[in-house]
N, CA, C and O of each residue as an XYZ file, in Angstrom:
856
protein
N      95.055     99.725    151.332
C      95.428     99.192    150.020
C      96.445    100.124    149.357
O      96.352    101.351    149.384
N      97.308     99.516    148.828
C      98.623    100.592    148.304
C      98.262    101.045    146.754
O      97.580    100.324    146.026
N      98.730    102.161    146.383
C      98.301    102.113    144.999
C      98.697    101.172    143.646
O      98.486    101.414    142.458
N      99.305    100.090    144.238
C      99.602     99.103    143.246
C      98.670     98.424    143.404
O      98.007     98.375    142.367
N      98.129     97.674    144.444
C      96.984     97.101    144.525
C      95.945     97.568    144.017
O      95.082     96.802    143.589
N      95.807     98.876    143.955
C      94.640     99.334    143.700
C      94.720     99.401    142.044
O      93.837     99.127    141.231
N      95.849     99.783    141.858
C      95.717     99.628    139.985
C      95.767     97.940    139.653
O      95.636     97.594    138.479
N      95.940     97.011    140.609
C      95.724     95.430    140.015
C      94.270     95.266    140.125
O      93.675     94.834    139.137
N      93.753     95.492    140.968
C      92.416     95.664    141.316
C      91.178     96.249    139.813
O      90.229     95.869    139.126
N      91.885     97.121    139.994
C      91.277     98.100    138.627
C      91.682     97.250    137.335
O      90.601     96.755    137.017
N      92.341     96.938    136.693
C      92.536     96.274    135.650
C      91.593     94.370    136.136
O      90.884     93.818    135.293
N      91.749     93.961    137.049
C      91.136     93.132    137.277
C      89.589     93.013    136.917
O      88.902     92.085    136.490
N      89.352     94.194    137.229
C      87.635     94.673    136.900
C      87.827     95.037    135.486
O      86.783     95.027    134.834
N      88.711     95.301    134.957
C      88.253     95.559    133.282
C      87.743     94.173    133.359
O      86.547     93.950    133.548
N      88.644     93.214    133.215
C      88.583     92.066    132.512
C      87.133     91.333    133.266
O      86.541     90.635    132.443
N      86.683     91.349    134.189
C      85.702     91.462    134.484
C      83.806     91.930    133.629
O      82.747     91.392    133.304
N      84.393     93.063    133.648
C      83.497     93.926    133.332
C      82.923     93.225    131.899
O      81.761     93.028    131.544
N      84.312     92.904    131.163
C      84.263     92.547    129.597
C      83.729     91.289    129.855
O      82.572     91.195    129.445
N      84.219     90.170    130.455
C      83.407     89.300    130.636
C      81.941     89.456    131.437
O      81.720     88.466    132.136
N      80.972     90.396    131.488
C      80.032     90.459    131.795
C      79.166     90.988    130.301
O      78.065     90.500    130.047
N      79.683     91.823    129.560
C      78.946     92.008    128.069
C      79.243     91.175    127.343
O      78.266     90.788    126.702
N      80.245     90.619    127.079
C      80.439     88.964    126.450
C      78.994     87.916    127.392
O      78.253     87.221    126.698
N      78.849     87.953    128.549
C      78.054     86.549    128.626
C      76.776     87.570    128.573
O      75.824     86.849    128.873
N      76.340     88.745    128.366
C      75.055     88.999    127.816
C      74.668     88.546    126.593
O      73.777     87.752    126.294
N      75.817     89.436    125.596
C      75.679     88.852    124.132
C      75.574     87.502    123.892
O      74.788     87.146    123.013
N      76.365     86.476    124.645
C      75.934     85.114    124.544
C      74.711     84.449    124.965
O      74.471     83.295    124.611
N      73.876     85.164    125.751
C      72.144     84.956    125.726
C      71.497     85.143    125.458
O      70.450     84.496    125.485
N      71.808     86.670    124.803
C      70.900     87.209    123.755
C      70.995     86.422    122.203
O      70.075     86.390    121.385
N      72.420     85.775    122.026
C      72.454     84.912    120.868
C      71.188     83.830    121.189
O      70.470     83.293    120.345
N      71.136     83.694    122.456
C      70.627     82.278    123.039
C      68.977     82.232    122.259
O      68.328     81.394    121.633
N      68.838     83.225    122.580
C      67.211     83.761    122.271
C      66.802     84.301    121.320
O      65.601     84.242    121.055
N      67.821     85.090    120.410
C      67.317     85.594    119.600
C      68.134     85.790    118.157
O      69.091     85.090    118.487
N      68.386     86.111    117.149
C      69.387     85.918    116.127
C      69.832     87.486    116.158
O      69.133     88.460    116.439
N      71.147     87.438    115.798
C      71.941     88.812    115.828
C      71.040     89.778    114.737
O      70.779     89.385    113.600
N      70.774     90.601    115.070
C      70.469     92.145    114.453
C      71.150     93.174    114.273
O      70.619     94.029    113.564
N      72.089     93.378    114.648
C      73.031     94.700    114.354
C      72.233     95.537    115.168
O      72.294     96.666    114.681
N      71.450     95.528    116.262
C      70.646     96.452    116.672
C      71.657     97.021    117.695
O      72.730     96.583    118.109
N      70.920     98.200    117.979
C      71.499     99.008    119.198
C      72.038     98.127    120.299
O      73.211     98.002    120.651
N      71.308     97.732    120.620
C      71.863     96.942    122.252
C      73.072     95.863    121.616
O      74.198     95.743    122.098
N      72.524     95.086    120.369
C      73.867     94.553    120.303
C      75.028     95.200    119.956
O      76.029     94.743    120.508
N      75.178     96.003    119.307
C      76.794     96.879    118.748
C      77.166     97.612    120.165
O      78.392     97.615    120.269
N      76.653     98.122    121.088
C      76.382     98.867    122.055
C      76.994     97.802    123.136
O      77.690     98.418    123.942
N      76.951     96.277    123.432
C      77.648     95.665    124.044
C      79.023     94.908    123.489
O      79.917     94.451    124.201
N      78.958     94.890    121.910
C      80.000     94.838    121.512
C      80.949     95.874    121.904
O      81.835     95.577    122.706
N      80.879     96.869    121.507
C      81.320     97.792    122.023
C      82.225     97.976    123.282
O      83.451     98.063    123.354
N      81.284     98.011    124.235
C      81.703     97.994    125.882
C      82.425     96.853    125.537
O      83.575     97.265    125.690
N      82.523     95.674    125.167
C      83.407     94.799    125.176
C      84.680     95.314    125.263
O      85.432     95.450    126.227
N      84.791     95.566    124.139
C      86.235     95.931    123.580
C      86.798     97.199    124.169
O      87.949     97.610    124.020
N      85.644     97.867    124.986
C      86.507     99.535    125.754
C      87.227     98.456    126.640
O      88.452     98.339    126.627
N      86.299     97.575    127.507
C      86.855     97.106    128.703
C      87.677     96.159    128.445
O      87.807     95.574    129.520
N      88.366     95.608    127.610
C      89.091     94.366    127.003
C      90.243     96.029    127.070
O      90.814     96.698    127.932
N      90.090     96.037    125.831
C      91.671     97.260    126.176
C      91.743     97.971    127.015
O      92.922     98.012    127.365
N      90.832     98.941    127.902
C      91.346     98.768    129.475
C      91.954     98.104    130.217
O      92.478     98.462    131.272
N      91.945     96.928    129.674
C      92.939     96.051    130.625
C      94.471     96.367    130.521
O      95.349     96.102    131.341
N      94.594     97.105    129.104
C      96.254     96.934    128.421
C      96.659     98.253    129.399
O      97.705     98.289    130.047
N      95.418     99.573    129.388
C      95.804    100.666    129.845
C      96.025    100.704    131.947
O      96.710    101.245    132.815
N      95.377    100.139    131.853
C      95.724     99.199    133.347
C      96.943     98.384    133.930
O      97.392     98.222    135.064
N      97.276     97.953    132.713
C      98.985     97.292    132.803
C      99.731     97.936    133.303
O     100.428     97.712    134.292
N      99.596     99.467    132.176
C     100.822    100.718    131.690
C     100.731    100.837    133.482
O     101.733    100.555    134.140
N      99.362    101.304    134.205
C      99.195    101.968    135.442
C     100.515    100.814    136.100
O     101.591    101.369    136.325
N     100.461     99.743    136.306
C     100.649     98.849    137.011
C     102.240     99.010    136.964
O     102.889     99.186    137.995
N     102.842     98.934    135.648
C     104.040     99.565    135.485
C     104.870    100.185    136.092
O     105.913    100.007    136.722
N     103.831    101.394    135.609
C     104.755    102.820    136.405
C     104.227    102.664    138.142
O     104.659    103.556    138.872
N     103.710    102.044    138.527
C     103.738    102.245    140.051
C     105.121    101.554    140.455
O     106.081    101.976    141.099
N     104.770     99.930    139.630
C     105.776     98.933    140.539
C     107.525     99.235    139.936
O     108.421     98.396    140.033
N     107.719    100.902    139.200
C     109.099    100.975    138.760
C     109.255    101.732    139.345
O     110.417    101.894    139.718
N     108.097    102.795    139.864
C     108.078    103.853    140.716
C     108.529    105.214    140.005
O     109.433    105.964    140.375
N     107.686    105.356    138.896
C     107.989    106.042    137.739
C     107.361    107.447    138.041
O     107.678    108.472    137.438
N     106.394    107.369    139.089
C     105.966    109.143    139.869
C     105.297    109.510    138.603
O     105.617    110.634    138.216
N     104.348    108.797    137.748
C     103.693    109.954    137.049
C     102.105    110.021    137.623
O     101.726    109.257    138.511
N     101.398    110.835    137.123
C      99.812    111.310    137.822
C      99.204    110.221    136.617
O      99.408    110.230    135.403
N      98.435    109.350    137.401
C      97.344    108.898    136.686
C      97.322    108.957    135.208
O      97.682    108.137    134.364
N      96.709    110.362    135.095
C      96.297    110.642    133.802
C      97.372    111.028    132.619
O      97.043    111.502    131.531
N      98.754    110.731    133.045
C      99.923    110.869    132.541
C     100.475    109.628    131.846
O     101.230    109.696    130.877
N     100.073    108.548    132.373
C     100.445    107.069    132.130
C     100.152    107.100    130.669
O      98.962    107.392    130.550
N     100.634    106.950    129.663
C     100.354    106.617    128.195
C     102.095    106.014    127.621
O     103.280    106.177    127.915
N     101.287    105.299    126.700
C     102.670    104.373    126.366
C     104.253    105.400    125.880
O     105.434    105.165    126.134
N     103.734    106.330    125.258
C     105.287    107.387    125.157
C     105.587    107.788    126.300
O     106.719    107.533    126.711
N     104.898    108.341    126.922
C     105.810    109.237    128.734
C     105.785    107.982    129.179
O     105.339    108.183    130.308
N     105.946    106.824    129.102
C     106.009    106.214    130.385
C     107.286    105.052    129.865
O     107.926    104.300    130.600
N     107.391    105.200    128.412
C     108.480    104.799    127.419
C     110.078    105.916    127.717
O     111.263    105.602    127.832
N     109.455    107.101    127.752
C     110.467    108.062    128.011
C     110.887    108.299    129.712
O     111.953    108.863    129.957
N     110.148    107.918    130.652
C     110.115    108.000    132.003
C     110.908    106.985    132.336
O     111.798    107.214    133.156
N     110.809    106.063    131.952
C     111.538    104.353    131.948
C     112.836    104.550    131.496
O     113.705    103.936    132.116
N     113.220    105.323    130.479
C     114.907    105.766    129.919
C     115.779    106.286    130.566
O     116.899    105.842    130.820
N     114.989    107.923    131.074
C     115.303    108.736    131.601
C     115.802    108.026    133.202
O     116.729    108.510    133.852
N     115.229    107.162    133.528
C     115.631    106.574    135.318
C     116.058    105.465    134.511
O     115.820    104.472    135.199
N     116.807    104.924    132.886
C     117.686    103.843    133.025
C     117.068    102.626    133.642
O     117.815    101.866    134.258
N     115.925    102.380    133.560
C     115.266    101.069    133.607
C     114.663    100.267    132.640
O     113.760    100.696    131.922
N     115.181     98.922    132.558
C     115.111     98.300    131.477
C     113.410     97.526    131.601
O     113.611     96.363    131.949
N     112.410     97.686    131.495
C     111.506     97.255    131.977
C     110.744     95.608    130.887
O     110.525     95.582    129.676
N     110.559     94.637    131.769
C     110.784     93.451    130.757
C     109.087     93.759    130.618
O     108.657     93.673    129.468
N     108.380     94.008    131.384
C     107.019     94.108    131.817
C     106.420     95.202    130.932
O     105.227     95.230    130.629
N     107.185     95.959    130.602
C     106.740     96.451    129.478
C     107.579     96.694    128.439
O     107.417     97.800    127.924
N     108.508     95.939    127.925
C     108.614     95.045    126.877
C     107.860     94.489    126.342
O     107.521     94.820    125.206
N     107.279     93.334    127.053
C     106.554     92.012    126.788
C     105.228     92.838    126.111
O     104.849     92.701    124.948
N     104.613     93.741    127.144
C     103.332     94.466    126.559
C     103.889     95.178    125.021
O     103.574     94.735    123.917
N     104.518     96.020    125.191
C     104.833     96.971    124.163
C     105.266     96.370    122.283
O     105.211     96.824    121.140
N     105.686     95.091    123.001
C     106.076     94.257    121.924
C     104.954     93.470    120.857
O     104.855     93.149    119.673
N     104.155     93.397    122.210
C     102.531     92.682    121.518
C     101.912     93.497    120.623
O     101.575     93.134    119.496
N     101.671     95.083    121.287
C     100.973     95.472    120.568
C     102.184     96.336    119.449
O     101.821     97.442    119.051
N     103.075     96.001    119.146
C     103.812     96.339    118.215
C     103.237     95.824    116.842
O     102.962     96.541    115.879
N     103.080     94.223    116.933
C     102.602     93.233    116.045
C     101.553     93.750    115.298
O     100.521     94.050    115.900
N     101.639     93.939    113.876
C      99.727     95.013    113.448
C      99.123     93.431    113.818
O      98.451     93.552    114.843
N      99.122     91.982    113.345
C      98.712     91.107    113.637
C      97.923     90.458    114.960
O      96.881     89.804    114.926
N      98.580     90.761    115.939
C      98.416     90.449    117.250
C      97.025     91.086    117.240
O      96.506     91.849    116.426
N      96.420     90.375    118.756
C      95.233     90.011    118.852
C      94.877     91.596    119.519
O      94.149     92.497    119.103
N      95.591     91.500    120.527
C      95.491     93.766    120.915
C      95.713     94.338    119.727
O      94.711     94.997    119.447
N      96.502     94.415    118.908
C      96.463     95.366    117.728
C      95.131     95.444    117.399
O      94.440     96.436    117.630
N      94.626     94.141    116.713
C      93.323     94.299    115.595
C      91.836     94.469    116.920
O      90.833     95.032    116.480
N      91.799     94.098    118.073
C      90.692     94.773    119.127
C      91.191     96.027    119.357
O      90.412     96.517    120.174
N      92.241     97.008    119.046
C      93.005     98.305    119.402
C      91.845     99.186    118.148
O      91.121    100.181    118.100
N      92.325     97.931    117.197
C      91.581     99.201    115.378
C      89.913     98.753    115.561
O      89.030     99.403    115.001
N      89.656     97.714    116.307
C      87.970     97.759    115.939
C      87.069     98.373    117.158
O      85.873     98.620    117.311
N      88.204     98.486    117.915
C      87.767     99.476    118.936
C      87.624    101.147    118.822
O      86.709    101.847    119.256
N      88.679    101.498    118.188
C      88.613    103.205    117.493
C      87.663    102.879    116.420
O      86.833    103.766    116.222
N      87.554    101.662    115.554
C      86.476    102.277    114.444
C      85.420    102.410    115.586
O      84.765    103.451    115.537
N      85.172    101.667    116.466
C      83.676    101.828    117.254
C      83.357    103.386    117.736
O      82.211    103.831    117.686
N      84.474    104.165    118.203
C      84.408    105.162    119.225
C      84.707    106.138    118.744
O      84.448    107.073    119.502
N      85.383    106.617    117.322
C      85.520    107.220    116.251
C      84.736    107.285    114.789
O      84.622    108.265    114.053
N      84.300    106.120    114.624
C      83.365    105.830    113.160
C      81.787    105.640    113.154
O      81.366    105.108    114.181
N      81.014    105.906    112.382
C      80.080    105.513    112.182
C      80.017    104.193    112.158
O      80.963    103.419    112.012
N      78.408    103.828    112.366
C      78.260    102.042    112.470
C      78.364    102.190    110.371
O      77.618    103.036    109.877
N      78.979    101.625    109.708
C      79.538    101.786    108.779
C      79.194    100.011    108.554
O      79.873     99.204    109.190
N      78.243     99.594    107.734
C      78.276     98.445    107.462
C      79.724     97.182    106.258
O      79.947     96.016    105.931
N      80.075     98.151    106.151
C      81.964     97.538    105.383
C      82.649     97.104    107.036
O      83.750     96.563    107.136
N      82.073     97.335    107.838
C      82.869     96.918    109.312
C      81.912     95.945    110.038
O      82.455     95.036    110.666
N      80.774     95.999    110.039
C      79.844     95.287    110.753
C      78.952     94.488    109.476
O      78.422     94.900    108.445
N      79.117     92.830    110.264
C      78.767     91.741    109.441
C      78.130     90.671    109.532
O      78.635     89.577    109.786
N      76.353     91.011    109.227
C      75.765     89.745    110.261
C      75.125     88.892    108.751
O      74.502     89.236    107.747
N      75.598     87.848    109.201
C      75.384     86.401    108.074
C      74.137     86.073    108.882
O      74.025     85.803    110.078
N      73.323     86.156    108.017
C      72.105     85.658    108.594
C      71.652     84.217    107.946
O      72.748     83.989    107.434
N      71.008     83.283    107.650
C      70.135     82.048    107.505
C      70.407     82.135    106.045
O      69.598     82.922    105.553
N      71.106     81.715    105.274
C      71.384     81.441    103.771
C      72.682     81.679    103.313
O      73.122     81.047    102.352
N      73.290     82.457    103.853
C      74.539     83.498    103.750
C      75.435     82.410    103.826
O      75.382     82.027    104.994
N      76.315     81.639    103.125
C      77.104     80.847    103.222
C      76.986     79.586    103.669
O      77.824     78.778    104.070
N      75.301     79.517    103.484
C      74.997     78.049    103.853
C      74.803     78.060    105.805
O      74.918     77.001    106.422
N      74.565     79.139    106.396
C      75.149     78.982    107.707
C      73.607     79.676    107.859
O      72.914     80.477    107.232
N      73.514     78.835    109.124
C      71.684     79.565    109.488
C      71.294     80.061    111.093
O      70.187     80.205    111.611
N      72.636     80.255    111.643
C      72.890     80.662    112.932
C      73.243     82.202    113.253
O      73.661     82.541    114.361
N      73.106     82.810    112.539
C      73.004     84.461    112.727
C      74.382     84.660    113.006
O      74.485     85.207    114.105
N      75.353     84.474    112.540
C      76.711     84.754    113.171
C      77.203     86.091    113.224
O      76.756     86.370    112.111
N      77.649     86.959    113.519
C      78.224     88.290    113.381
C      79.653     88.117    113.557
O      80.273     87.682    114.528
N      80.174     88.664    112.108
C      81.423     89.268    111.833
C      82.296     90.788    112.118
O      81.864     91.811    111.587
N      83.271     90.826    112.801
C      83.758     92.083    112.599
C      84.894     92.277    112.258
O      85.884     91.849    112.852
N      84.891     93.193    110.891
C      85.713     93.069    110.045
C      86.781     94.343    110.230
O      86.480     95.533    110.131
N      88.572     93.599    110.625
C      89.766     94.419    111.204
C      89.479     95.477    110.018
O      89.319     95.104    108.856
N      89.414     97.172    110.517
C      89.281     98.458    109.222
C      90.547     98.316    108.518
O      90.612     98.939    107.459
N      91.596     97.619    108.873
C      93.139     97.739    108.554
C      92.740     97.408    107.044
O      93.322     98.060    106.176
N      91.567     96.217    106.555
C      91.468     95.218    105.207
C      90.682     95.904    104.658
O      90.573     95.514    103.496
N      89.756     97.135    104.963
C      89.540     98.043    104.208
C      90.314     98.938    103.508
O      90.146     99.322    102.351
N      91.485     99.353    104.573
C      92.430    100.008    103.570
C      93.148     99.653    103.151
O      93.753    100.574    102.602
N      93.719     98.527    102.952
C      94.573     97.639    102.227
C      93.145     97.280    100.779
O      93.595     97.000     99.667
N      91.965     97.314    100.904
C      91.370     97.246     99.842
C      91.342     98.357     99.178
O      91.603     98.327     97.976
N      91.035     99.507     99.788
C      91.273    100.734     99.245
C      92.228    100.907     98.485
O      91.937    101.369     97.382
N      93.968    100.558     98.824
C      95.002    100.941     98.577
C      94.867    100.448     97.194
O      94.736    101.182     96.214
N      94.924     98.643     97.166
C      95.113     97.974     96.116
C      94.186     98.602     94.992
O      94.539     98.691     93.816
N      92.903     99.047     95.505
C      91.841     99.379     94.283
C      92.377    101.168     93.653
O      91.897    101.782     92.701
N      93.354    101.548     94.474
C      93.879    102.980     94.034
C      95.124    102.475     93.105
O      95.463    103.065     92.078
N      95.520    101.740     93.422
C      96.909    101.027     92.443
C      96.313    100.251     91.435
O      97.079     99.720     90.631
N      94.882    100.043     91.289
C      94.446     99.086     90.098
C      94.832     97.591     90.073
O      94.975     96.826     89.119
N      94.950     97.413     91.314
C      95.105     95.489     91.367
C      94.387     95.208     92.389
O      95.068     94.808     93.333
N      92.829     95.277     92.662
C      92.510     94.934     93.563
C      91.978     93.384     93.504
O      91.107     92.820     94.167
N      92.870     92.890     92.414
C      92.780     91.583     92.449
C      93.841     90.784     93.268
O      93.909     89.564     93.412
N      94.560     91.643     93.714
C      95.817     91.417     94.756
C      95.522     90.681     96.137
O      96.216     89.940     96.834
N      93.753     91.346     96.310
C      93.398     91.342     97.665
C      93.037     89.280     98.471
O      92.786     88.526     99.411
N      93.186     89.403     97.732
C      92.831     87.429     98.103
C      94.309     87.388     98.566
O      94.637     87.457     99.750
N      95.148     87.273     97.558
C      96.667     86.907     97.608
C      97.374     87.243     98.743
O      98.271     86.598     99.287
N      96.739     88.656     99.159
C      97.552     89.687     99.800
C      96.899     89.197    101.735
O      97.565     89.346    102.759
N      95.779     88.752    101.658
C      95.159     88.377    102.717
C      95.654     86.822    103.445
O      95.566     86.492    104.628
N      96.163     86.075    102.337
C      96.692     84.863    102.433
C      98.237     84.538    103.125
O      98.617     83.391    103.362
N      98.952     85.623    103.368
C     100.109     85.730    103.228
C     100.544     85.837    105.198
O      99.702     86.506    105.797
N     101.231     85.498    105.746
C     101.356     84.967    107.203
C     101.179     86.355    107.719
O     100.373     86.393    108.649
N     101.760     87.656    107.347
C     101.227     88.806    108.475
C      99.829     89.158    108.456
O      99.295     89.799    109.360
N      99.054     88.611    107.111
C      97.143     88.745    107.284
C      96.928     88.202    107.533
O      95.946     88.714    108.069
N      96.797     86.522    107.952
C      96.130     85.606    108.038
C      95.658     85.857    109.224
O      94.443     85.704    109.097
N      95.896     86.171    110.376
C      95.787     86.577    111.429
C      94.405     87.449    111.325
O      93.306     87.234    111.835
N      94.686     88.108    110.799
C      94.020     89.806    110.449
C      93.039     88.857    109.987
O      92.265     88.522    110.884
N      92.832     88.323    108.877
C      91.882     87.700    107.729
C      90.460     86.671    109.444
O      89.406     86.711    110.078
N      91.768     85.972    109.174
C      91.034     85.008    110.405
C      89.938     85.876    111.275
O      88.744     85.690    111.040
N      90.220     86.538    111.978
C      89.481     87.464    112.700
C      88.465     87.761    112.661
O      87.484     87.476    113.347
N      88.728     88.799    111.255
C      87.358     88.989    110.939
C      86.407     88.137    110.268
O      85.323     88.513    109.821
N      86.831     87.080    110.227
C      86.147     86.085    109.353
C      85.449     84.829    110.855
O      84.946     83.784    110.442
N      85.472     84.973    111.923
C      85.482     84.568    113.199
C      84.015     84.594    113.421
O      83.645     84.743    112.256
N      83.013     84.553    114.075
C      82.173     84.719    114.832
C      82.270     85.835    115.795
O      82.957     85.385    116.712
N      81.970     86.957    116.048
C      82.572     87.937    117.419
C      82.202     87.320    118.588
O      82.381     88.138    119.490
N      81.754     86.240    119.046
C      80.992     85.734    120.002
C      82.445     85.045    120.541
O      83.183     85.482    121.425
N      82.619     83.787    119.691
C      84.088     82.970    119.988
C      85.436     84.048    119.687
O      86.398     83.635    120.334
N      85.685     84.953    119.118
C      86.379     86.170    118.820
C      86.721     86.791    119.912
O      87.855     87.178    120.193
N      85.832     86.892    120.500
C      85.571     87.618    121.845
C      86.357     86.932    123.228
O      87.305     87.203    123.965
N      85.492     86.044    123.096
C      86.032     84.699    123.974
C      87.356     84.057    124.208
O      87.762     83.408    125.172
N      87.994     84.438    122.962
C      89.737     84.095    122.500
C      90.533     85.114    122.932
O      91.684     85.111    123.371
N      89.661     86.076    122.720
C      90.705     87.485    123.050
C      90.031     87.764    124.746
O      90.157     88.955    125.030
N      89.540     87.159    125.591
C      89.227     87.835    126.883
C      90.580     86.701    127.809
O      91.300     87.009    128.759
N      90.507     85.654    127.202
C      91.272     84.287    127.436
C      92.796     85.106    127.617
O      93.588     85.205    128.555
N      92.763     85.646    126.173
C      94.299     85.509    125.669
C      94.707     87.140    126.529
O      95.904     87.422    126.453
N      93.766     88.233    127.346
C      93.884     89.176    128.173
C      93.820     88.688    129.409
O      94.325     89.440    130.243
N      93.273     87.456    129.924
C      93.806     86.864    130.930
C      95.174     86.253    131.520
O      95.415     85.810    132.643
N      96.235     86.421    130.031
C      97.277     85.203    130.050
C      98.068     86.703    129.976
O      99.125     86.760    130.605
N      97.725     87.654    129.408
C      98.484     88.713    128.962
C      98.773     89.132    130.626
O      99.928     89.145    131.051
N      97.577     89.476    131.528
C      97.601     90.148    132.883
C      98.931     89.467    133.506
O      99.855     90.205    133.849
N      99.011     88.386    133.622
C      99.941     87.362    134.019
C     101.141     87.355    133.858
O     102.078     87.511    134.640
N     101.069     87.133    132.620
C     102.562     88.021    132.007
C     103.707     88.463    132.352
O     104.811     88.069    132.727
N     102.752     90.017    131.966
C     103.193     90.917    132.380
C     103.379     91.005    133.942
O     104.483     91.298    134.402
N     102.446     90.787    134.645
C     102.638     90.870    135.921
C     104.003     90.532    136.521
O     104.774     91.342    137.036
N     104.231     88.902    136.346
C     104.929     87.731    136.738
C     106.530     88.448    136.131
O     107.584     87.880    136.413
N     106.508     89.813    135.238
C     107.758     90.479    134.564
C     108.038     91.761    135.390
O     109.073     92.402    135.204
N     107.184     92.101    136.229
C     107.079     93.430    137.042
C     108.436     93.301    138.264
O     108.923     92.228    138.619
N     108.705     94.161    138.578
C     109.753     94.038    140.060
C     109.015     93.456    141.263
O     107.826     93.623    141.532
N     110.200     92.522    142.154
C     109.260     92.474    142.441
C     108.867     90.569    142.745
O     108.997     89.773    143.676
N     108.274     90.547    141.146
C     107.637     89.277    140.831
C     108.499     88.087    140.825
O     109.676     88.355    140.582
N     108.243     86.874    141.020
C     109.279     85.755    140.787
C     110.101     85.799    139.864
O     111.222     85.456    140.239
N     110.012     86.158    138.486
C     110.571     86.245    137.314
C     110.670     87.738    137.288
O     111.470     88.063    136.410
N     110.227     88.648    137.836
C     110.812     90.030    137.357
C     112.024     90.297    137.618
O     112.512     91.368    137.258
């Protein structure tokens, strides 16, 4: 197996992997109503390491198929931004990636920020959001997770004294995205974004050297 294969391979199993704590959490919904308990935040969690593993799996995929010679543990989006210049390669394959998660909107951006609050923050209930049986009329235990970006945009506005801004400011086409999200179910949330890392693998791939379109 060549080491390109082996880094398609490897990113293949993220997306994998993530779809294996996604269809737990969806049986444990089956049986029981969300708790915020350990095991559930704990597979949320793993979700989202192995969902963006997939992006860091790309980068690998990249630098093999440009033949960019860096070690493994070197691959990160600046050296491999500056490695790509330096050899004068215009890379569409990571373009296409680099561009996505440019977007604060985009669907990698806001799993990028609720993934560091997970692995950096306390379980901090302003981030974690379970509507239980009355809560909006809704009696299905839904769990919310709320992008940290709309905390500090609440913060900000409430330091400027208009945090009556914050409706207005959420309404507006670069939040709605953001808003939507966290206002989602993490179950179908989840499900949208493992979909939309399936279409991403592809992509990018199909942009690599190489590929029909690369």
């Amino acid at each position: 197996m060549t080491e390109l294969n082996a880094a398609r391979e490897r990113t293949d199993a993220k997306l994998r992997y993530a779809a294996i704590h996604l269809d737990e959490l969806k049986k444990k919904r089956g049986n029981a109503r969300a708790d915020g308990s350990d095991w559930e935040c704990a597979h949320q969690e793993a979700f989202l390491f192995h969902l963006f593993g997939v992006r860091d799996g790309l980068l690998q995929e990249i630098s093999l198929s440009h033949g960019c010679d860096l070690k493994p543990g070197d691959v990160r989006k600046d050296r491999l931004r500056d490695r790509l210049a330096k050899m004068g390669i215009r890379s569409h394959a990571f373009r296409a990636l680099t561009k996505l998660e440019g977007m604060k909107s985009s669907w990698i951006s806001i799993a990028a920020r609720m993934r560091h609050a997970f692995t950096h923050q306390k379980r901090v209930p302003s981030t974690f959001l379970v509507h239980l049986g009355g809560v909006h009329g809704e009696e299905d235990g839904h769990v919310h997770l709320r992008d940290p970006l709309i905390d500090e945009l609440k913060h900000e506005l409430e330091k400027a004294g208009t945090p009556e801004l914050l409706e207005s400011t959420l309404a507006r086409p670069e939040w709605r995205a953001i808003r939507d999200a966290s206002e989602t179910d993490c179950h179908e949330l989840f499900t949208q974004w493992h979909a939309k890392a399936v279409k991403l693998v592809k992509n990018v791939r199909d942009k690599m050297p190489g590929a029909e379109n690369g």
